[in-house]
C-alpha positions as YAML, in Angstrom:
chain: A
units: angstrom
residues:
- id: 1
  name: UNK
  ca: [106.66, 31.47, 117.09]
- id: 2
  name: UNK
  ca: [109.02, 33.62, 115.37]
- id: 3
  name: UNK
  ca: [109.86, 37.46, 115.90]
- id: 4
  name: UNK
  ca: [107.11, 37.98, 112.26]
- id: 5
  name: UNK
  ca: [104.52, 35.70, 113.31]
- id: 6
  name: UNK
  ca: [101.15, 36.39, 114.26]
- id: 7
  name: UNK
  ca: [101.38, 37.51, 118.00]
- id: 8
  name: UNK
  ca: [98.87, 35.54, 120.63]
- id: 9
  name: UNK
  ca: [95.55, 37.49, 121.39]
- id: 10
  name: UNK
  ca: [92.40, 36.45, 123.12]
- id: 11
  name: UNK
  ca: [89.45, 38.95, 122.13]
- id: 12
  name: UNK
  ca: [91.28, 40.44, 119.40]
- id: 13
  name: UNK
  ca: [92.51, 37.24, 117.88]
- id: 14
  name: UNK
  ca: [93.57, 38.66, 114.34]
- id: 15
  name: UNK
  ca: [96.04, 41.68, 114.78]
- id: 16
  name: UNK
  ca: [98.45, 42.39, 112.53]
- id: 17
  name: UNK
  ca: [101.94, 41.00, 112.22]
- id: 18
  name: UNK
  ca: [104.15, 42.35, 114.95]
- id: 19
  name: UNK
  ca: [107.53, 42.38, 116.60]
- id: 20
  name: UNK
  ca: [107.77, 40.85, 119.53]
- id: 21
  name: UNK
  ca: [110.62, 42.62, 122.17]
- id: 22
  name: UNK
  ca: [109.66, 40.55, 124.99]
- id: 23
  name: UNK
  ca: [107.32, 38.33, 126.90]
- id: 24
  name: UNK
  ca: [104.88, 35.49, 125.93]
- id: 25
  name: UNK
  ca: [104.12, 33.55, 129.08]
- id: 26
  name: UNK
  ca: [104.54, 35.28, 132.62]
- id: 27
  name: UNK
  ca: [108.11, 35.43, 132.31]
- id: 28
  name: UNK
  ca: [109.74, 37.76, 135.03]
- id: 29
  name: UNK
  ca: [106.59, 38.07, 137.06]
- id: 30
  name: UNK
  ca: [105.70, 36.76, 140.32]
- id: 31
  name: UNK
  ca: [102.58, 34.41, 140.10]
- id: 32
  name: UNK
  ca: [100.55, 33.26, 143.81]
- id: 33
  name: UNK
  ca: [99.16, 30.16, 144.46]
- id: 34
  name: UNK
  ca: [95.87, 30.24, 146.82]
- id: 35
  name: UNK
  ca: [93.45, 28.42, 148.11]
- id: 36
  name: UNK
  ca: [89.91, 28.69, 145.39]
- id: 37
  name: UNK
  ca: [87.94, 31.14, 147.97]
- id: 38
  name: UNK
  ca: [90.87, 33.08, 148.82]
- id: 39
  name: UNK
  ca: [91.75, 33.32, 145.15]
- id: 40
  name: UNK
  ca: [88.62, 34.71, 144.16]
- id: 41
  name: UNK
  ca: [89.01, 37.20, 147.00]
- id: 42
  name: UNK
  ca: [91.65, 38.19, 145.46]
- id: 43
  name: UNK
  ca: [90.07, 38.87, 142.23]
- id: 44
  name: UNK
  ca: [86.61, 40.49, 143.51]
- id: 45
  name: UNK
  ca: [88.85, 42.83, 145.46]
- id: 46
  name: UNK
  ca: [91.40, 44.05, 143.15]
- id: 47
  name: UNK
  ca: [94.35, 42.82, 144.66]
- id: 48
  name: UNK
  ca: [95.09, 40.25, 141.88]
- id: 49
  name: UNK
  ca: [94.62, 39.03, 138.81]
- id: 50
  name: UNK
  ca: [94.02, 35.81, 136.75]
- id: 51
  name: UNK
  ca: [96.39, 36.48, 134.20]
- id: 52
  name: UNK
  ca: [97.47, 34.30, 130.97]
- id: 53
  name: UNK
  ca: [100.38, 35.93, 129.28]
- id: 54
  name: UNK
  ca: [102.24, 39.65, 128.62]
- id: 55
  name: UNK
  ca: [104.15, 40.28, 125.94]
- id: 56
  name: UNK
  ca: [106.13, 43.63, 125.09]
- id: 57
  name: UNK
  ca: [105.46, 44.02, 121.07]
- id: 58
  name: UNK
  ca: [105.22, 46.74, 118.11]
- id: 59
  name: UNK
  ca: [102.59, 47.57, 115.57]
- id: 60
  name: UNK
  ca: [99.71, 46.10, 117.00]
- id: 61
  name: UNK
  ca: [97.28, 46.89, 120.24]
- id: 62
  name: UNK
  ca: [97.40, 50.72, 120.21]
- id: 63
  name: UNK
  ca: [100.36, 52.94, 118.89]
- id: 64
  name: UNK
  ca: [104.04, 52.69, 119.87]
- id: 65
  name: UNK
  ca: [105.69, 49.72, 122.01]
- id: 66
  name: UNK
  ca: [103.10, 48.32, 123.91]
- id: 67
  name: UNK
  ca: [103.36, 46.23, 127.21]
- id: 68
  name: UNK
  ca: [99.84, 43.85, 126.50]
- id: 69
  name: UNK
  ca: [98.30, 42.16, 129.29]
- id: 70
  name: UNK
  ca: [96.13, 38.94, 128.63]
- id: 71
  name: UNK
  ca: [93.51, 38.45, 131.28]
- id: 72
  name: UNK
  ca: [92.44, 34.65, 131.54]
- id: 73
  name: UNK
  ca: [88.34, 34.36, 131.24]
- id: 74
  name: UNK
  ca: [85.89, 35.62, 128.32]
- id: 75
  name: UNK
  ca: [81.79, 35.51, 128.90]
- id: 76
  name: UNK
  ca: [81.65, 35.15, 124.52]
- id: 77
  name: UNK
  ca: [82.56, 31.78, 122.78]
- id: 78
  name: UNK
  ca: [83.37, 33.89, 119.56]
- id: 79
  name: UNK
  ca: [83.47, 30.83, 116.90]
- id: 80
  name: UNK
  ca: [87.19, 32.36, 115.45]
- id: 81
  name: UNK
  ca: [88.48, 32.78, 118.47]
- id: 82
  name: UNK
  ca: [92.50, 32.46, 118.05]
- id: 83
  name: UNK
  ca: [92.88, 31.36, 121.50]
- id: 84
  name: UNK
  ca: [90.42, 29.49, 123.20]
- id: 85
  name: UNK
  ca: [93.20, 28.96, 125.80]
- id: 86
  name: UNK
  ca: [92.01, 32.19, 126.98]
- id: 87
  name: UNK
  ca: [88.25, 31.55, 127.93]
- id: 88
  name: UNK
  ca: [88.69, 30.22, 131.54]
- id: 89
  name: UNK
  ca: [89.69, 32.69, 134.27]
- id: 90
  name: UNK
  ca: [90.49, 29.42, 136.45]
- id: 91
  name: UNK
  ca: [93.51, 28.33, 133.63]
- id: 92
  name: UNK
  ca: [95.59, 31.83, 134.35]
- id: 93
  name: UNK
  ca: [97.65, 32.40, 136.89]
- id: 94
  name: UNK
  ca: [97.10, 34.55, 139.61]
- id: 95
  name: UNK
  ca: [99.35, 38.05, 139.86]
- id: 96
  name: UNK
  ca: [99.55, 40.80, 142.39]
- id: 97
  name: UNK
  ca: [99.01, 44.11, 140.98]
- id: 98
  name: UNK
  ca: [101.70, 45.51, 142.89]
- id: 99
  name: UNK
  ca: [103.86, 42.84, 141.07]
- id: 100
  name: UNK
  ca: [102.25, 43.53, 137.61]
- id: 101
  name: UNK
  ca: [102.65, 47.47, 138.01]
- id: 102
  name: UNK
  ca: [106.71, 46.47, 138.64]
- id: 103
  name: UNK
  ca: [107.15, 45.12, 135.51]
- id: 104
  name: UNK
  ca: [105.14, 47.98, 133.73]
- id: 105
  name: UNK
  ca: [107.03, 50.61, 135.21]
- id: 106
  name: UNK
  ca: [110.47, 48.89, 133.83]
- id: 107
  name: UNK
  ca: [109.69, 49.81, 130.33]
- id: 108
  name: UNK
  ca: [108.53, 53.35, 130.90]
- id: 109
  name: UNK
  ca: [111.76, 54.56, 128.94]
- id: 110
  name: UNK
  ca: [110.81, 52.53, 126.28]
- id: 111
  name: UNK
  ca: [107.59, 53.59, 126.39]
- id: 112
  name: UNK
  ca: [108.58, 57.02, 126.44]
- id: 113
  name: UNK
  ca: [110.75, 56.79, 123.53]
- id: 114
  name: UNK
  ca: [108.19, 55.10, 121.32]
- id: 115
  name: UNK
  ca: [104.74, 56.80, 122.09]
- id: 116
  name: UNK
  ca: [103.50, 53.42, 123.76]
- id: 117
  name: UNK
  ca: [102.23, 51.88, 126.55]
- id: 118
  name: UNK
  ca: [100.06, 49.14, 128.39]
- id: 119
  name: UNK
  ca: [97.10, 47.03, 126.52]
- id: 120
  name: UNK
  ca: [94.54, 45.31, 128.97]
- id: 121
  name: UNK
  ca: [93.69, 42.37, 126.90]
- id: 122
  name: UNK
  ca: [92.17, 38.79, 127.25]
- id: 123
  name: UNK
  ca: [90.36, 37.03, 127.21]
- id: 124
  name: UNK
  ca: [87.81, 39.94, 128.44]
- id: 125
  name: UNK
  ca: [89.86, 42.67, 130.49]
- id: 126
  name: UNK
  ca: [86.22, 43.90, 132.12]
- id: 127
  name: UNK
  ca: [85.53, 40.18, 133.58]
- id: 128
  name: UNK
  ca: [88.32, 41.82, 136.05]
- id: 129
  name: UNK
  ca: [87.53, 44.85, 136.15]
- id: 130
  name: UNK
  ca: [88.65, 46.07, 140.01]
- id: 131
  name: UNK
  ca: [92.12, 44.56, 138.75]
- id: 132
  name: UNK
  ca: [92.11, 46.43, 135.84]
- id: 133
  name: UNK
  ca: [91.02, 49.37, 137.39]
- id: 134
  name: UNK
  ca: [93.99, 49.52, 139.82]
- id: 135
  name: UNK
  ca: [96.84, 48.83, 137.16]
- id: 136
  name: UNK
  ca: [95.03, 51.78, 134.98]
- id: 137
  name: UNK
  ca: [95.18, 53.81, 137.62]
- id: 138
  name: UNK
  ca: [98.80, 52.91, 138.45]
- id: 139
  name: UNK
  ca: [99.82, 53.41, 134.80]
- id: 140
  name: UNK
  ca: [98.79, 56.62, 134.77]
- id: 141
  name: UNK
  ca: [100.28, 58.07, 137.42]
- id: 142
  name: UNK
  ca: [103.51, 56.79, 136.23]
- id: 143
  name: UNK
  ca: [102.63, 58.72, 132.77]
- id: 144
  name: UNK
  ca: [102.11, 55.81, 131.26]
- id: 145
  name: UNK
  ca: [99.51, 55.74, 128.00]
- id: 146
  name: UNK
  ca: [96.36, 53.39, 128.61]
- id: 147
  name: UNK
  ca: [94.41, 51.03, 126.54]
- id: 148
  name: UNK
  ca: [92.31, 48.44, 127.28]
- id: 149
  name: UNK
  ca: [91.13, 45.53, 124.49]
- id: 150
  name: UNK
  ca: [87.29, 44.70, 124.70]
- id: 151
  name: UNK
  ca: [84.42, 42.91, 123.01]
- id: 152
  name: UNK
  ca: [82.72, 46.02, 125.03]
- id: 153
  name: UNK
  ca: [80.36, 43.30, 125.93]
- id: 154
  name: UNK
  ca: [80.89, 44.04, 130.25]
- id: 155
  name: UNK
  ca: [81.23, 47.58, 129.52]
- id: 156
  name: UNK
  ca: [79.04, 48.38, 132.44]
- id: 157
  name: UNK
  ca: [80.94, 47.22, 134.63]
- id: 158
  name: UNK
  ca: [84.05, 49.86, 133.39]
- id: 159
  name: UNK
  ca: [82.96, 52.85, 135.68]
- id: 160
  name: UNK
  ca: [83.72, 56.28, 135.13]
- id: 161
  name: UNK
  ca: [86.43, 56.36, 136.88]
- id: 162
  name: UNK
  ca: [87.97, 53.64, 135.74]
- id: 163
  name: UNK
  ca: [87.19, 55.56, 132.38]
- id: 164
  name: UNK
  ca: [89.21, 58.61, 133.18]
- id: 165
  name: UNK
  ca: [92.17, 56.32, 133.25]
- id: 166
  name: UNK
  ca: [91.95, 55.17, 130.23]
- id: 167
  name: UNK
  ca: [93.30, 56.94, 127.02]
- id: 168
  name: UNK
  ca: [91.77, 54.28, 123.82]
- id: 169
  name: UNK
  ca: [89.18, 51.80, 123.41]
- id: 170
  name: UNK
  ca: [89.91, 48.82, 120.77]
- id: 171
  name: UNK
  ca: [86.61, 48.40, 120.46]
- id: 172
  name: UNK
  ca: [85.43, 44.46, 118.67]
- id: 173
  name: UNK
  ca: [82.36, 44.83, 116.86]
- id: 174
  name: UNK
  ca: [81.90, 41.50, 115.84]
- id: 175
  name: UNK
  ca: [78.25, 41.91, 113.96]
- id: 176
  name: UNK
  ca: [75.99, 44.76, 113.33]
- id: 177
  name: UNK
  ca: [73.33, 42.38, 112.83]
- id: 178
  name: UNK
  ca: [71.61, 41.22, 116.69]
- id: 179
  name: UNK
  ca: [71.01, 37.35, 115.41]
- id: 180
  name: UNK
  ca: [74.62, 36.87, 113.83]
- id: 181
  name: UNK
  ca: [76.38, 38.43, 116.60]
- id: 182
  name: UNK
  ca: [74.38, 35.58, 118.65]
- id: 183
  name: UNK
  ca: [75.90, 33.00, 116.47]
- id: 184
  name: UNK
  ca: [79.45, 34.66, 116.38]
- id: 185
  name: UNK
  ca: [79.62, 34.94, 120.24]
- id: 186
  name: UNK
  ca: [76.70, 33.33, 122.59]
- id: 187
  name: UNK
  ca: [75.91, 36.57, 123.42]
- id: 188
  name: UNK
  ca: [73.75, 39.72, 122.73]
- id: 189
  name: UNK
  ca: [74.90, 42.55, 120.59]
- id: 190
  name: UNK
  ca: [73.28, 45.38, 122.30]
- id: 191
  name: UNK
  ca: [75.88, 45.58, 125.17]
- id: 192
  name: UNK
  ca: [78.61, 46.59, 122.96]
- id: 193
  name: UNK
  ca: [76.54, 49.08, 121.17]
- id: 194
  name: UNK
  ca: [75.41, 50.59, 124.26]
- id: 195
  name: UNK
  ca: [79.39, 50.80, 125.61]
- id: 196
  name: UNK
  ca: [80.12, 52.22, 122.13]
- id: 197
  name: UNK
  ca: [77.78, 54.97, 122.53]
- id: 198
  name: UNK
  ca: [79.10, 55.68, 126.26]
- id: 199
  name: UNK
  ca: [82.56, 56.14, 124.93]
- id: 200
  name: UNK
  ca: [81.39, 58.46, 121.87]
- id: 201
  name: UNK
  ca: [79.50, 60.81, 124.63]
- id: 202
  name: UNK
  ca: [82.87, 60.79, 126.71]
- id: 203
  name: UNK
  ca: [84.97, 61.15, 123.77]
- id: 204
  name: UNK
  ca: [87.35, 58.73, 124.70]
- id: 205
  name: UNK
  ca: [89.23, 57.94, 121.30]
- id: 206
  name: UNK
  ca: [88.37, 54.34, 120.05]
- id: 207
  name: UNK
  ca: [89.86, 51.92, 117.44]
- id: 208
  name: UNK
  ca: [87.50, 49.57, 116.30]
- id: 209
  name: UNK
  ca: [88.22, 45.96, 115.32]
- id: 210
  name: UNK
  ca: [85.82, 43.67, 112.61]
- id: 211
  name: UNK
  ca: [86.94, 40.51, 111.44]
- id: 212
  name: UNK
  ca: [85.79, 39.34, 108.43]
- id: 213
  name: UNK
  ca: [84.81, 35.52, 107.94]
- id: 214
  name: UNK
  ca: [83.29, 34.03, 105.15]
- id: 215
  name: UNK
  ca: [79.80, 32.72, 105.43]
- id: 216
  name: UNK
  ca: [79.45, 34.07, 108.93]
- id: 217
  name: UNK
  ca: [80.45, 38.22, 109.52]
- id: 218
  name: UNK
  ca: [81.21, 38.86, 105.65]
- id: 219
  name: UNK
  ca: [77.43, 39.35, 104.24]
- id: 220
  name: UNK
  ca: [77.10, 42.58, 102.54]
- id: 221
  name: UNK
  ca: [73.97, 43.71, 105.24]
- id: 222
  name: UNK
  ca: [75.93, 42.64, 108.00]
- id: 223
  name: UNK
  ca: [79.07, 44.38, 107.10]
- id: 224
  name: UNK
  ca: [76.97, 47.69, 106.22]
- id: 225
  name: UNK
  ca: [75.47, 47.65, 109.93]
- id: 226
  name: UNK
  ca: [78.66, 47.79, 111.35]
- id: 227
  name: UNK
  ca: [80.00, 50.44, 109.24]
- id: 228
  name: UNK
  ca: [77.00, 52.82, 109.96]
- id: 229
  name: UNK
  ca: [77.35, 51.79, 113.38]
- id: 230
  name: UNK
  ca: [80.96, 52.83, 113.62]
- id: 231
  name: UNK
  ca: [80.23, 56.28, 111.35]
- id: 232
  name: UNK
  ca: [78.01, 57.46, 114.43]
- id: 233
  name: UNK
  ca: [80.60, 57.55, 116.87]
- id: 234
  name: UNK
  ca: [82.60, 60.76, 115.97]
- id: 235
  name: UNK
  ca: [85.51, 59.04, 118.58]
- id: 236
  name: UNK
  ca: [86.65, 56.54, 116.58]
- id: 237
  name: UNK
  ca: [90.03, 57.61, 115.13]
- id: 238
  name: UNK
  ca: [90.22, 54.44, 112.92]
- id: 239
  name: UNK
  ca: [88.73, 50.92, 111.84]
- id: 240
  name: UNK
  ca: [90.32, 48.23, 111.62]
- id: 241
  name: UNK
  ca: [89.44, 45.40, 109.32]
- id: 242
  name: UNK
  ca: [90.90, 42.02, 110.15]
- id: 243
  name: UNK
  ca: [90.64, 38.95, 107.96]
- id: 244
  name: UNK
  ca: [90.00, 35.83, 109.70]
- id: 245
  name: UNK
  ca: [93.21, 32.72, 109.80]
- id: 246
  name: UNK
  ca: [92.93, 29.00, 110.65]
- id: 247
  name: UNK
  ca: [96.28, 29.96, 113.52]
- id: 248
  name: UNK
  ca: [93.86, 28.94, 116.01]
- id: 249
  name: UNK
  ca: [92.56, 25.87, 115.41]
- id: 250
  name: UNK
  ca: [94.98, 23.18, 116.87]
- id: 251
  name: UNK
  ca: [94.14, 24.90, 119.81]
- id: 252
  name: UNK
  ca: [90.36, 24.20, 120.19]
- id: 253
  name: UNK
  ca: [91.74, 20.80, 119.38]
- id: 254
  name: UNK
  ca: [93.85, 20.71, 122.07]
- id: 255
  name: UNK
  ca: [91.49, 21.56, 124.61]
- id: 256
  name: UNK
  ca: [88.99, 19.20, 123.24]
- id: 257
  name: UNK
  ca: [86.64, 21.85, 122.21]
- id: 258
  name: UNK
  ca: [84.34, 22.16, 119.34]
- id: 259
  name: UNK
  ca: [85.42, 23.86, 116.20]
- id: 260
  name: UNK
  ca: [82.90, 25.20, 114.36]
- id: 261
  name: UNK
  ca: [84.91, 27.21, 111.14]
- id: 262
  name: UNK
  ca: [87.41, 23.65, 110.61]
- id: 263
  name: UNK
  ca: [86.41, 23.79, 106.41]
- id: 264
  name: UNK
  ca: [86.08, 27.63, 106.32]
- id: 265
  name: UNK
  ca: [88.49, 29.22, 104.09]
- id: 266
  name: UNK
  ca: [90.15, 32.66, 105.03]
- id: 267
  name: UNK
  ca: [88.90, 35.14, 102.98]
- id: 268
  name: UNK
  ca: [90.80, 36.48, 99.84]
- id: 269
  name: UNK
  ca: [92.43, 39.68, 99.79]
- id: 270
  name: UNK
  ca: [89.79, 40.74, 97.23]
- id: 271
  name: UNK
  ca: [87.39, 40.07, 99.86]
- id: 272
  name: UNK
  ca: [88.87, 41.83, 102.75]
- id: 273
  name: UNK
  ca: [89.35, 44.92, 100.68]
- id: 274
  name: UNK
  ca: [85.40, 44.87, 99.44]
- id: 275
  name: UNK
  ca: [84.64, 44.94, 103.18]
- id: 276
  name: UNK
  ca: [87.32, 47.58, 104.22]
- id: 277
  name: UNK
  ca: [85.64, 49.85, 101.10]
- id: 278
  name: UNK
  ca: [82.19, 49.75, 102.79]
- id: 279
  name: UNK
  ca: [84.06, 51.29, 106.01]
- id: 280
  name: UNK
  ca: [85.46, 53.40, 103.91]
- id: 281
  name: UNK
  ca: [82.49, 54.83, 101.89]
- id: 282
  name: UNK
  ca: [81.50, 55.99, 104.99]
- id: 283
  name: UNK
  ca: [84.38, 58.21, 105.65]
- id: 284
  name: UNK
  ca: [85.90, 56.17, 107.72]
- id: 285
  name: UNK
  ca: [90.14, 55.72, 108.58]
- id: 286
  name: UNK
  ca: [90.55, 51.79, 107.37]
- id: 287
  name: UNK
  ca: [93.41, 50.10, 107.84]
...
């Protein structure tokens, strides 16, 4: 993939195009092999982490230079996800978070110079949360700016403290509408909502991320949800609208997995603009 291309994400599987410095794989960082118990020992505990890729990119995943982290395993089965390669915390490989923290703290001066920082992504960063806890932590006390990229689905298991630690939310509201969120994902919608409204009580500044499909997130009702949704939290600092690519599908193939958007179009950039209008008829920062 070249330096322009579409960057690999797991939840947030449409970001914009970026500039990749660095990364894609697990390049420069120690991985463990273990036995299955011991592994998920490991895990529970906080020591390690199933991990699937970093990379060290601009423009996308929170402001500056950002080092982003993508955690292997997802509880949703979003039907556009871009990388399905993502949904099994058994497929990544396992990394000490004194080894992770390492390789965050040798980009502080570029972090520093750009206004950056670390993105928890996935897969689902809060499916590993005592790992993710401990590498917030650690970023911060390094200075370090702190994001973490959710569906918000898990949110309760992000505790407070783990909360403190963390300086924005990208936040994926996927559907404002209960029953099409259930198609989009396999899951339930009021999770997120409920994690939304936790963060606009703390005041943590959010970003929030809606992809638009045709025929599945695009209908006028849904879209209108999620925008009055989003206009109730106070915290969000900006939405982001994100219009939904094919750049995915080989890999559903690949894993032998059933694709359910194979003959849906991407929507036009007429399209995406009608949807980023409703965000922004409610006062809302659209990008």
């Amino acid at each position: 993939m070249t330096a322009d291309a579409m960057t690999p994400a797991g939840d947030s599987s449409f970001r914009s195009p970026a500039r990749r410095l660095h990364g894609a794989g697990l390049d420069g960082i120690t991985t463990e092999d273990l036995p299955r118990g011991a592994r998920l020992e490991a895990i529970r505990a906080g020591d390690a982490g199933s991990i699937h890729s970093w990379e060290l990119v601009t423009a996308v995943d929170g402001p500056g230079t950002r080092m982003t982290i993508f955690f292997a395993g997802c509880p949703l089965r979003c039907q556009y996800c871009h990388n399905p390669d993502t949904f099994f915390m058994a497929k990544g490989r396992l990394v000490g978070v004194d080894d992770m923290l390492a390789r965050i703290s040798r980009y502080r001066g570029v972090f520093d110079a750009t206004g950056g920082g670390i993105t928890l992504s996935g897969g689902e960063v809060l499916m590993q949360a005592p790992f993710a806890a401990r590498l917030l932590h650690g970023a911060r006390t390094m200075g370090i700016h702190t994001c973490i990229d959710t569906s918000g689905f898990l949110g309760a298991a992000c505790t407070d403290e783990m909360l403190d630690d963390i300086d924005l939310v990208l936040l994926d509201v996927k559907s404002g509408d209960p029953d099409t969120y259930e198609r989009v994902t396999g899951r339930a919608l009021a999770p997120t909502l409920a994690f939304g409204d936790r963060l606009a009580a703390r005041g943590t500044p959010v970003w929030v991320r809606f992809v638009a499909v045709p025929g599945l997130t695009d209908d006028p009702g849904n879209v209108a949800r999620v925008a009055d949704t989003v206009a109730a939290w106070p915290n969000v600092a900006r939405t982001e609208v994100l219009p939904f690519h094919q750049m995915g599908r080989d890999k559903w193939h690949d894993l032998g997995l059933d694709y359910a958007l194979e003959s849906t179009p991407p929507p036009t950039a007429e399209q995406v603009e009608a949807v980023r209008d409703v965000f922004r008829g409610r006062g809302l920062t659209v990008r």
